[in-house]
C-alpha positions as a Markdown table, in Angstrom:
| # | Residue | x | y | z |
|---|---|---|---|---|
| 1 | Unk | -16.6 | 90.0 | 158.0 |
| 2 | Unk | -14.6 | 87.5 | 160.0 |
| 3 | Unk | -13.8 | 85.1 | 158.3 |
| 4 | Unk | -13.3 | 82.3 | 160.6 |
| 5 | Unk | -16.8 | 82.9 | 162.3 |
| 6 | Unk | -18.8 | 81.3 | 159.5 |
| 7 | Unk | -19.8 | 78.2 | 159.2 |
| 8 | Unk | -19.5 | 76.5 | 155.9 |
| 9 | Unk | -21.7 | 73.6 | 156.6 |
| 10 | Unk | -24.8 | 75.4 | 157.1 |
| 11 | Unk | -26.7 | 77.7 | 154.8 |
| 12 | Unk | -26.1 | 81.3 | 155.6 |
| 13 | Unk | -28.4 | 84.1 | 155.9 |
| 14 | Unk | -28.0 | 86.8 | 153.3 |
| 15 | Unk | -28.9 | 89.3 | 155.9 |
| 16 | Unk | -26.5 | 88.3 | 158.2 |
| 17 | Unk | -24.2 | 88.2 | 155.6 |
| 18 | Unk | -25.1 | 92.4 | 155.5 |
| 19 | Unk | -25.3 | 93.2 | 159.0 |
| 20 | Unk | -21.5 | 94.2 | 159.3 |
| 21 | Unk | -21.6 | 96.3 | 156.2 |
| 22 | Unk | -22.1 | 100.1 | 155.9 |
| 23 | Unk | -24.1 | 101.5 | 153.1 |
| 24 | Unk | -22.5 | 105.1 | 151.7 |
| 25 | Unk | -25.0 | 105.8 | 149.1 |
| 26 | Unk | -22.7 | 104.5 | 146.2 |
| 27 | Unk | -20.3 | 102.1 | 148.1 |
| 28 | Unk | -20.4 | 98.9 | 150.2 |
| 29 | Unk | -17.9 | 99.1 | 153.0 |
| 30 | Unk | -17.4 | 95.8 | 154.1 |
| 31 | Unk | -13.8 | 95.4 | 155.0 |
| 32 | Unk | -10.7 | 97.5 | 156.1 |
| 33 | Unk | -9.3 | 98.4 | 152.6 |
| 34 | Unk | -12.7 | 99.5 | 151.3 |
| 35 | Unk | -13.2 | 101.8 | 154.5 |
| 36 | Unk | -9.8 | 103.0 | 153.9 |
| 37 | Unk | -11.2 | 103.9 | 150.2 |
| 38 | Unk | -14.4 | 105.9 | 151.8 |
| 39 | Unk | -12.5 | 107.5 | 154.7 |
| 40 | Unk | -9.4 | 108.9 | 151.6 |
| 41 | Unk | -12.5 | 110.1 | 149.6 |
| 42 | Unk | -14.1 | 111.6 | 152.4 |
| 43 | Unk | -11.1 | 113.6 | 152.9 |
| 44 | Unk | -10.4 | 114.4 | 149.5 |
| 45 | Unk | -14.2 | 114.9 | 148.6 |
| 46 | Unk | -15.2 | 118.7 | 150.2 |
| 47 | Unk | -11.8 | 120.5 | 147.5 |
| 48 | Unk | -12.7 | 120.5 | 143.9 |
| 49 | Unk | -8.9 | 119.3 | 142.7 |
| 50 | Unk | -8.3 | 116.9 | 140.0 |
| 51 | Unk | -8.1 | 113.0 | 141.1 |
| 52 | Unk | -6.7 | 110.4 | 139.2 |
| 53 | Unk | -8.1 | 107.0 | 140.5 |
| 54 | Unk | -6.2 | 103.8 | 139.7 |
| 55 | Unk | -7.0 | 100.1 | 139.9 |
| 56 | Unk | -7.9 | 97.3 | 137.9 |
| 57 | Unk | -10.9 | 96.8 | 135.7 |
| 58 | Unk | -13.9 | 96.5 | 137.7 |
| 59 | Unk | -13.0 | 97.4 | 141.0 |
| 60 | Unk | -15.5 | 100.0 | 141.5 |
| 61 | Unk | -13.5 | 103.2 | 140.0 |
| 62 | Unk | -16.5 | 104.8 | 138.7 |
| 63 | Unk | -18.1 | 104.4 | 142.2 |
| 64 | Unk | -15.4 | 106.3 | 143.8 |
| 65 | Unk | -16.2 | 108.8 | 140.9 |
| 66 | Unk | -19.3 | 109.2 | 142.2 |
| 67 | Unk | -19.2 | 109.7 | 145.9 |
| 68 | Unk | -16.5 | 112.0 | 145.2 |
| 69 | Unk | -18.9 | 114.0 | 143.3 |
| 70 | Unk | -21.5 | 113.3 | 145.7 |
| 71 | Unk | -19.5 | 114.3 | 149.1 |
| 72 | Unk | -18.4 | 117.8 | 147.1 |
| 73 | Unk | -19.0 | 121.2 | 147.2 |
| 74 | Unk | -21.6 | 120.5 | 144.1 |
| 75 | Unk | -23.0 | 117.7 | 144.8 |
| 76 | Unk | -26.3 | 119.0 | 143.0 |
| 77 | Unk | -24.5 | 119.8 | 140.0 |
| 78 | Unk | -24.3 | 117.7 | 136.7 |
| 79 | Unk | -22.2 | 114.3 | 136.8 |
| 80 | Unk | -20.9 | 113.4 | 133.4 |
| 81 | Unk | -18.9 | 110.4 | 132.2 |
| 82 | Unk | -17.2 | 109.6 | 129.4 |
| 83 | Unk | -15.1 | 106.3 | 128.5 |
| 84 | Unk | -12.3 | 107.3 | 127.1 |
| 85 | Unk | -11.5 | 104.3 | 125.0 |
| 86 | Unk | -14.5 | 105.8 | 122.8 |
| 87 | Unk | -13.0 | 108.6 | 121.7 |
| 88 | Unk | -13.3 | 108.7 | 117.6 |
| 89 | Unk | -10.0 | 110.2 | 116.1 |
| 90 | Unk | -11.9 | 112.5 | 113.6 |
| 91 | Unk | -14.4 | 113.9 | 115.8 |
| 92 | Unk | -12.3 | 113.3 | 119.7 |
| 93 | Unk | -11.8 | 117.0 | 120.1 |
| 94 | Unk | -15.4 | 117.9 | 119.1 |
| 95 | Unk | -16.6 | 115.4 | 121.9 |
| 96 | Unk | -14.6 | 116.7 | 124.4 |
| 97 | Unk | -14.7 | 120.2 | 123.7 |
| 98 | Unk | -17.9 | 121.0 | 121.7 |
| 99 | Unk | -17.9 | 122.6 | 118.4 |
| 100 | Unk | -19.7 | 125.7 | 116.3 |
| 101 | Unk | -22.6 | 125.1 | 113.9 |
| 102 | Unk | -20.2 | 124.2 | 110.6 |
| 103 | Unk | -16.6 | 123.5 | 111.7 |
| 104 | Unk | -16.8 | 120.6 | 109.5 |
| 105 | Unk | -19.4 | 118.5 | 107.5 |
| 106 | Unk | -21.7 | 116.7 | 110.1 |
| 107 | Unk | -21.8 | 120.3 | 112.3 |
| 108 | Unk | -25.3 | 121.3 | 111.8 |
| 109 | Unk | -25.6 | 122.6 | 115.5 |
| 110 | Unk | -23.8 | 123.8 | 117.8 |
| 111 | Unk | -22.2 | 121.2 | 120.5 |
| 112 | Unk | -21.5 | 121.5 | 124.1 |
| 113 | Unk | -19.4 | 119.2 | 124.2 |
| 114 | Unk | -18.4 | 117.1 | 127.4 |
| 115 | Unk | -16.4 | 119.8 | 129.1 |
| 116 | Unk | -19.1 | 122.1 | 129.3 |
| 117 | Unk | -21.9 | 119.9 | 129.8 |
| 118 | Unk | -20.0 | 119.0 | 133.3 |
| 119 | Unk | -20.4 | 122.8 | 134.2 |
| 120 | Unk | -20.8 | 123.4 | 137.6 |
| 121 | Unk | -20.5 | 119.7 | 138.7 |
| 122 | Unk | -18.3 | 116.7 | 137.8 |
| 123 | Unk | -16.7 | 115.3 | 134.8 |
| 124 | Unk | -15.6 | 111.6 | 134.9 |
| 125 | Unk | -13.0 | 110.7 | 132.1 |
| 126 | Unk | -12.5 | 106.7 | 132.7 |
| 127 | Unk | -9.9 | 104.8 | 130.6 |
| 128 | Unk | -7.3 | 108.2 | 130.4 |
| 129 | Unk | -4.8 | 105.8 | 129.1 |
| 130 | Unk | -7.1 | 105.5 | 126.5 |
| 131 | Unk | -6.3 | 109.4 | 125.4 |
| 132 | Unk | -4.8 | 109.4 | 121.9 |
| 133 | Unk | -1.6 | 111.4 | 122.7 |
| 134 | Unk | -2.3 | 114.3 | 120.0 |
| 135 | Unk | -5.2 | 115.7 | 122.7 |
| 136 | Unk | -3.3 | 115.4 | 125.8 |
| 137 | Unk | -1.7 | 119.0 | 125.4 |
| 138 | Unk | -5.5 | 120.2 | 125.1 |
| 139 | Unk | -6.8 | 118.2 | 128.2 |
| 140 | Unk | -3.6 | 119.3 | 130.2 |
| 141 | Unk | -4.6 | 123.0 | 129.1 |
| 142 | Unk | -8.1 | 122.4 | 130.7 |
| 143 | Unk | -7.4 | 120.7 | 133.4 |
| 144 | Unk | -4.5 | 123.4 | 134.5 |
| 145 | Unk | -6.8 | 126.6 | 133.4 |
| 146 | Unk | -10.0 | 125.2 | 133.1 |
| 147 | Unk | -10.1 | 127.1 | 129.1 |
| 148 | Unk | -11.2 | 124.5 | 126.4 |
| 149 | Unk | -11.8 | 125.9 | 122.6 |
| 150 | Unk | -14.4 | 124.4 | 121.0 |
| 151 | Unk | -13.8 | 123.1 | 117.1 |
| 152 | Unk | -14.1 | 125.8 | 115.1 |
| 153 | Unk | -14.2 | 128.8 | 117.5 |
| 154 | Unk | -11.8 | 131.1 | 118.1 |
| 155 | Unk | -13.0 | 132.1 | 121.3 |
| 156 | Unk | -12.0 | 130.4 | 124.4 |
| 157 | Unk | -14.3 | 128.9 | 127.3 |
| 158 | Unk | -13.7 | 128.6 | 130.8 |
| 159 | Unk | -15.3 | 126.1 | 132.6 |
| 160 | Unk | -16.1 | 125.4 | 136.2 |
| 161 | Unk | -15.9 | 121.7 | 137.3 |
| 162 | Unk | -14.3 | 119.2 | 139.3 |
| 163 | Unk | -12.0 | 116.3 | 136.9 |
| 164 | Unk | -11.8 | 113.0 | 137.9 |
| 165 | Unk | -9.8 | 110.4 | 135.7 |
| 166 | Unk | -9.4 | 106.7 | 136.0 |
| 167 | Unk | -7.4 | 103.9 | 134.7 |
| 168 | Unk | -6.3 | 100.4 | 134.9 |
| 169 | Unk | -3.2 | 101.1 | 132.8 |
| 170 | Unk | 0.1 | 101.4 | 134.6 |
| 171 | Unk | 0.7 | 105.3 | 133.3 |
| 172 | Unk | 4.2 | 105.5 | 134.9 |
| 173 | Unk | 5.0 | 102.8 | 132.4 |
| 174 | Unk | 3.3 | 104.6 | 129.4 |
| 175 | Unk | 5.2 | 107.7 | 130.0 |
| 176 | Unk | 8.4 | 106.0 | 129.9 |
| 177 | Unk | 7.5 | 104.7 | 126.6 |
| 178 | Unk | 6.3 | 107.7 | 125.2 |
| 179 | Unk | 2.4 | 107.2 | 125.1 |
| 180 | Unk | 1.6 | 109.8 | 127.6 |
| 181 | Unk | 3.0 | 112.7 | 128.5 |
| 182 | Unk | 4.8 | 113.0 | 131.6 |
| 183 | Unk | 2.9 | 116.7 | 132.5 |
| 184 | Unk | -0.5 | 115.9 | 132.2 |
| 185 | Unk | 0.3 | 112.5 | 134.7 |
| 186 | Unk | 1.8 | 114.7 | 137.0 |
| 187 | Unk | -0.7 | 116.9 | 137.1 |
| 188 | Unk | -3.7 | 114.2 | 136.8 |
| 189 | Unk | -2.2 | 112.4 | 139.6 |
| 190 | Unk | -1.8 | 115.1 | 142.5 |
| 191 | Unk | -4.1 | 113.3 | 144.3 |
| 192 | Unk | -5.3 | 109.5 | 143.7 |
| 193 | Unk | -7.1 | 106.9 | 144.7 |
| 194 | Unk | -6.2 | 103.5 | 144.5 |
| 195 | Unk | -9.6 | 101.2 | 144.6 |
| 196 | Unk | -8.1 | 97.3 | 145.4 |
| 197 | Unk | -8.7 | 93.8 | 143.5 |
| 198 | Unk | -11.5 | 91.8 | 145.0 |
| 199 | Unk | -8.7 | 89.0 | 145.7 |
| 200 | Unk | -6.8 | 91.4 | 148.6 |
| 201 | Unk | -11.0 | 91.9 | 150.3 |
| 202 | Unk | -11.8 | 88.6 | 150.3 |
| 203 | Unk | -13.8 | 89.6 | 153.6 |
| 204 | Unk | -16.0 | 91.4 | 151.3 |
| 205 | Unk | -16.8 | 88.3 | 149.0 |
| 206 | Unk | -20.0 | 87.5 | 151.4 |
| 207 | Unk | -21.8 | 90.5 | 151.8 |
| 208 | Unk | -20.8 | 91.8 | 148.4 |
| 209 | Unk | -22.8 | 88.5 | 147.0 |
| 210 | Unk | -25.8 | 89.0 | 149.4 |
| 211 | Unk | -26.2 | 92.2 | 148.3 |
| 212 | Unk | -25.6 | 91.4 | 144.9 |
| 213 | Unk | -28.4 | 88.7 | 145.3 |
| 214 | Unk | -30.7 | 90.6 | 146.8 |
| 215 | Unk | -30.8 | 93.2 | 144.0 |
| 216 | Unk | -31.1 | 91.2 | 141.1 |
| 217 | Unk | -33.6 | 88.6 | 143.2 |
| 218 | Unk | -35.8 | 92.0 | 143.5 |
| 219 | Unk | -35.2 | 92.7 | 139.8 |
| 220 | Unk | -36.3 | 89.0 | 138.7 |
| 221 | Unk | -39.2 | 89.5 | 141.6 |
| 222 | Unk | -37.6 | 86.1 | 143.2 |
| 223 | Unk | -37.6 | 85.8 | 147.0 |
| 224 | Unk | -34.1 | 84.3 | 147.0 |
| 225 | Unk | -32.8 | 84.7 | 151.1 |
| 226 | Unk | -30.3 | 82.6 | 151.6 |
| 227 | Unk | -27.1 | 80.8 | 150.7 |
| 228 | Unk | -25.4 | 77.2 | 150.9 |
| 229 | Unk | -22.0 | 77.5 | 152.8 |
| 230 | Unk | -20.4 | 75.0 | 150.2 |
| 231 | Unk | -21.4 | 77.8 | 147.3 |
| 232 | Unk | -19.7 | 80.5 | 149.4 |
| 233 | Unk | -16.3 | 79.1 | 150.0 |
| 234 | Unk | -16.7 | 78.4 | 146.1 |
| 235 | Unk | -16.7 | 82.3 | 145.8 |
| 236 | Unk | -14.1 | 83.1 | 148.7 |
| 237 | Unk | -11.5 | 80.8 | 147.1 |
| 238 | Unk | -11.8 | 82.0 | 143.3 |
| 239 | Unk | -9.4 | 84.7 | 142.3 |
| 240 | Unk | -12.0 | 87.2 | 140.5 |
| 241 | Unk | -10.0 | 88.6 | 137.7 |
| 242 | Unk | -13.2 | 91.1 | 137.2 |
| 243 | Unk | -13.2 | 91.7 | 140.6 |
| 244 | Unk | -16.7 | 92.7 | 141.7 |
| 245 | Unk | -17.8 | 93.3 | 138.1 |
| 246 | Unk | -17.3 | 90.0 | 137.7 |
| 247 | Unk | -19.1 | 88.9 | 141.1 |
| 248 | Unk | -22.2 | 90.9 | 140.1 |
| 249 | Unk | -22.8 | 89.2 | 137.2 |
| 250 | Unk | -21.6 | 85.6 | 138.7 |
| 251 | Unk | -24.6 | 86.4 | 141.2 |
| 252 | Unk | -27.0 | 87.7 | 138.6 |
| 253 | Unk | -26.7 | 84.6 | 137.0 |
| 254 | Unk | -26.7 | 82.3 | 140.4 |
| 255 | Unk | -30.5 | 84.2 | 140.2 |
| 256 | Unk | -31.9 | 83.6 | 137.2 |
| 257 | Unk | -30.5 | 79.7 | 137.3 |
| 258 | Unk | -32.2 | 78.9 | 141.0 |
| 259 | Unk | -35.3 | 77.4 | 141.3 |
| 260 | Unk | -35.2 | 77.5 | 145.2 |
| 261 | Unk | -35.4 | 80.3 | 147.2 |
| 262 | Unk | -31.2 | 79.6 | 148.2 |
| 263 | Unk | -28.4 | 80.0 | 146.3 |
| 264 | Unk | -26.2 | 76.8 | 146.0 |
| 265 | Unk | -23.3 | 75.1 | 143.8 |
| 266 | Unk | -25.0 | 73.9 | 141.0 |
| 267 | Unk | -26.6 | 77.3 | 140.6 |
| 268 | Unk | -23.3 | 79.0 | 140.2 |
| 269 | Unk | -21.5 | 79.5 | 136.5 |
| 270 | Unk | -19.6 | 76.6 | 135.3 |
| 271 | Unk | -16.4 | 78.0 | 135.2 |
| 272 | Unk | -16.8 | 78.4 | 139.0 |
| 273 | Unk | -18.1 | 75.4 | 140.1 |
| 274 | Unk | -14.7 | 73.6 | 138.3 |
| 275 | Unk | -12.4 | 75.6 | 140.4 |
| 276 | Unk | -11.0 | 77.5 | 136.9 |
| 277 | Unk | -9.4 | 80.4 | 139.0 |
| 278 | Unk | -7.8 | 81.7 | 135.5 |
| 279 | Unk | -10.9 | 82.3 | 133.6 |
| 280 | Unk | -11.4 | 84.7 | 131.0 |
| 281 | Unk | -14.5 | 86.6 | 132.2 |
| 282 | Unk | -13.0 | 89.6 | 132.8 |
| 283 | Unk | -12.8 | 90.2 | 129.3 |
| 284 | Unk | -16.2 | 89.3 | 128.8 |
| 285 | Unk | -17.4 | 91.5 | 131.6 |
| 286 | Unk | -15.4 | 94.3 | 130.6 |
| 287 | Unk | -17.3 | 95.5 | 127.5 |
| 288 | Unk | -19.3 | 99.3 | 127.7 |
| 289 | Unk | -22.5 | 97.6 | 128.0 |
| 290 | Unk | -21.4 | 96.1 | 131.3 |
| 291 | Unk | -19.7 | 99.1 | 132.6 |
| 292 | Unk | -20.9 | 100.4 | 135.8 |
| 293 | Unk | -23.0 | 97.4 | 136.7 |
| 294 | Unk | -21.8 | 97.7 | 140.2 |
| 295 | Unk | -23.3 | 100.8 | 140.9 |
| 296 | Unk | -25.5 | 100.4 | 144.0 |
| 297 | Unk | -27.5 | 103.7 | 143.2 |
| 298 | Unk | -27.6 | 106.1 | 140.0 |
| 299 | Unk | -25.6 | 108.6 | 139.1 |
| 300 | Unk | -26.5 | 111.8 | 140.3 |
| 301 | Unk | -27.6 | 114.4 | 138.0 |
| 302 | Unk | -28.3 | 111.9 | 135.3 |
| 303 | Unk | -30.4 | 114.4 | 133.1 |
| 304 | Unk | -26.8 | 115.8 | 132.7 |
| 305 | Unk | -26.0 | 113.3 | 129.9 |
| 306 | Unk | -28.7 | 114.3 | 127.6 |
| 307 | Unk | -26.1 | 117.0 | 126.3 |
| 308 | Unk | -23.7 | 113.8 | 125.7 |
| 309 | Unk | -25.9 | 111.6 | 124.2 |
| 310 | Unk | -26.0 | 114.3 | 121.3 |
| 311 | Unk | -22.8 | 113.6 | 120.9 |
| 312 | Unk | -23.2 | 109.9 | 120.8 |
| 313 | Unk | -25.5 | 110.1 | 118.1 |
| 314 | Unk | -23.1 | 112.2 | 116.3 |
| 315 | Unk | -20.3 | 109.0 | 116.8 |
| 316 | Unk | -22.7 | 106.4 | 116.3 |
| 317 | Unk | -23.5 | 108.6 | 112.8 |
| 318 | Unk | -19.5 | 108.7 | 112.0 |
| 319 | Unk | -19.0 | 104.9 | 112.5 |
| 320 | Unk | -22.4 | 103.7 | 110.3 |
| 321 | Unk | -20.9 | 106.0 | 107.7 |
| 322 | Unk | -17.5 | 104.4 | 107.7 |
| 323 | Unk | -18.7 | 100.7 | 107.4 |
| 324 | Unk | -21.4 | 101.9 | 104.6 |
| 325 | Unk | -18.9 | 103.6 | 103.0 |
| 326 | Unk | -16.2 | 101.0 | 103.1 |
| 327 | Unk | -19.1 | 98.4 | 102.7 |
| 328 | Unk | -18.6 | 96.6 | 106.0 |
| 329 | Unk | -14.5 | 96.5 | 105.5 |
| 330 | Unk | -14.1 | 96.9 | 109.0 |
| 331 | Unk | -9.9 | 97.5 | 108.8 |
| 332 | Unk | -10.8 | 100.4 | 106.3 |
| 333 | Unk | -13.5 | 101.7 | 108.4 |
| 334 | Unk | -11.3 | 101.6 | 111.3 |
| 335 | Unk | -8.5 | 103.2 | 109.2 |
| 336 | Unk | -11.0 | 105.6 | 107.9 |
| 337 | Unk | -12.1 | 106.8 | 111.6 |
| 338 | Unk | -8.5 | 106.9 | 112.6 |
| 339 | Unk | -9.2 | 104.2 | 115.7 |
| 340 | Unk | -7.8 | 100.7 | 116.0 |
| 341 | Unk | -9.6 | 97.8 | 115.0 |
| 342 | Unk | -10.3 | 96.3 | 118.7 |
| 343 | Unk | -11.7 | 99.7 | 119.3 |
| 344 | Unk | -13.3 | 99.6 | 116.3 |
| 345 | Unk | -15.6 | 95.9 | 117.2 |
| 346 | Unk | -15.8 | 97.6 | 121.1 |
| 347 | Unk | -18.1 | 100.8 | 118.8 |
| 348 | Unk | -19.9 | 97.9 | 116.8 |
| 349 | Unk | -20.9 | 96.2 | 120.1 |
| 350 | Unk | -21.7 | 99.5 | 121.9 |
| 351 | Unk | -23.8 | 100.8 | 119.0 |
| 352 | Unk | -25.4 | 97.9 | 118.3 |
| 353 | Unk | -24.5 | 98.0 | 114.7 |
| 354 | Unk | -23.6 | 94.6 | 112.4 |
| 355 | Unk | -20.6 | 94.2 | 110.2 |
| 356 | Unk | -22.1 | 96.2 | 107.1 |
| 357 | Unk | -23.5 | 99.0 | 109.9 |
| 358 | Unk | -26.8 | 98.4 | 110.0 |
| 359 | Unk | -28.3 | 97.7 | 113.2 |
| 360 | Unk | -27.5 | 94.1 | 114.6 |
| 361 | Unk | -31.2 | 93.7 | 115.4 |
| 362 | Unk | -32.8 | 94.6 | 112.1 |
């Protein structure tokens, strides 16, 4: 979008706003560095090699996740994601890697496990800086042979699948200081993709709210078509430390607040219409439930996490027992799991489970 075309003492039309944009099926293109994204994962997309993308938090990573999955040779194939940062020390392996009916107490089935449940299409693993260091020499032997042993077996599977990984870490950093190992960032980051902060697209700011107007406007069945100039220069001067996580939901809430069928100051969040260009919503925003809310389509082969969710239950199970058995003590239960206690409240939110585990809405 030019920037210098628009006129910022009018209301703007949110179609206009969307008539120099370009639709991929997962992605927005609407300004030189995101087409430089799509036109690098086009390339990359048709070879099934390991890509490590890298950028901040909410920036779209899983999106690039998912046209590369989509513009593959298996596009038809499952698409399976798992956030790293949820990884439970006790049972990490199991989730990753599946596990035989008995390998340890809760093992009444056998598991697949995430590996395998990605068979034949795409497995996502999002936060890898998140990887306790203990199963990186595991994940290194899968991604370099494509064999994973699940708990308890002693035979070895091998598994056909395309691995994408993502972060927002600096993991040249971490491997200087020991917290992951040098071979499995080599070999994670053969080929990468760098998605950039909203700040460095500000082009994009205007048709990245239309369209995020639009969608929730259809969601709240509003008929919302337009915007004030005065609230857009609002959202091309603010820094976005969520990026376009945090724009989504800045637009969602613009929705729900407008009584008109235009979008204008007053109906933007506070922290915005006072100019705070060093708020903390990113944090806020950057919570599991609010993961991938800038997904313009779903997932392809979603029936492929039904496999996974088994596995959730089987986490969710592990962290009610902890804070029964430590009666709500949550720097025991988090001892007791083997996690840290800000991953700890991150399982509690995710869950939906109070302080003395039972469900927050009971």
């Amino acid at each position: 979008m030019d920037l210098t075309a628009i006129n910022f003492d009018a209301d703007l039309d949110l179609a206009s706003l969307l008539d120099a944009s370009d639709y991929t099926g997962e992605m927005l293109i609407c300004s030189l560095k995101l087409g430089k994204v799509f036109e690098r994962i086009q390339r990359i997309a048709p070879y099934k090699v390991t890509v490590l993308i890298h950028g901040e938090s909410g920036t779209g990573k899983e999106l690039v996740a998912t046209a590369l999955h989509r513009l593959g040779p298996n596009p038809l194939g499952p698409f399976v994601a798992l956030n790293c940062a949820n990884l439970v020390g006790q049972l990490a392996e199991s989730q990753l890697f599946g596990h035989v009916r008995g390998a340890f107490t809760d093992a009444r089935d056998n598991s697949l496990g995430y590996f395998r449940a990605a068979q034949g299409g795409t497995l996502f693993l999002d936060e890898i800086g998140e990887l306790p260091l203990e199963l990186q020499p595991k994940i290194l032997r899968a991604v370099e042979n494509r064999e994973i042993q699940p708990v308890g077996s002693y035979q070895v599977s091998h598994v056909d699948l395309r691995l994408v990984a993502a972060t927002n870490r600096n993991l040249r950093s971490m491997v200087a200081a020991g917290t992951f190992r040098e071979d499995l960032f080599h070999r994670l980051n053969a080929i990468s993709v760098a998605t950039p902060p909203l700040r460095e697209c500000r082009e994009a700011i205007g048709s990245l709210a239309a369209h995020f107007i639009n969608f929730h406007s259809r969601k709240a069945e509003k008929r919302i078509t337009r915007i004030s100039g005065a609230a857009l220069r609002i959202l091309m001067g603010y820094n976005w430390p969520g990026n376009v996580r945090e724009l989504g939901h800045a637009m969602q809430s613009a929705v729900l607040m407008t009584e008109d069928c235009r979008i204008d100051v007053p109906d933007l969040p506070s922290h915005l219409q006072a100019g705070d260009s060093t708020s903390d919503a990113e944090a806020a925003y950057d919570t599991p439930d609010n993961r991938g809310t800038t997904m313009l389509t779903e997932p392809p082969g979603a029936g492929a996490y039904q496999s996974a969710t088994a596995l959730d239950a089987m986490t969710r199970s592990a962290l009610l027992r902890s804070l029964e058995t430590t009666r709500g003590n949550r720097q025991q239960a988090a001892k007791m799991l083997g996690i840290s206690r800000q991953k700890l409240y991150r399982m509690i939110a995710r869950y939906e489970l109070s302080e003395a585990g039972r469900p927050s809405h009971s």
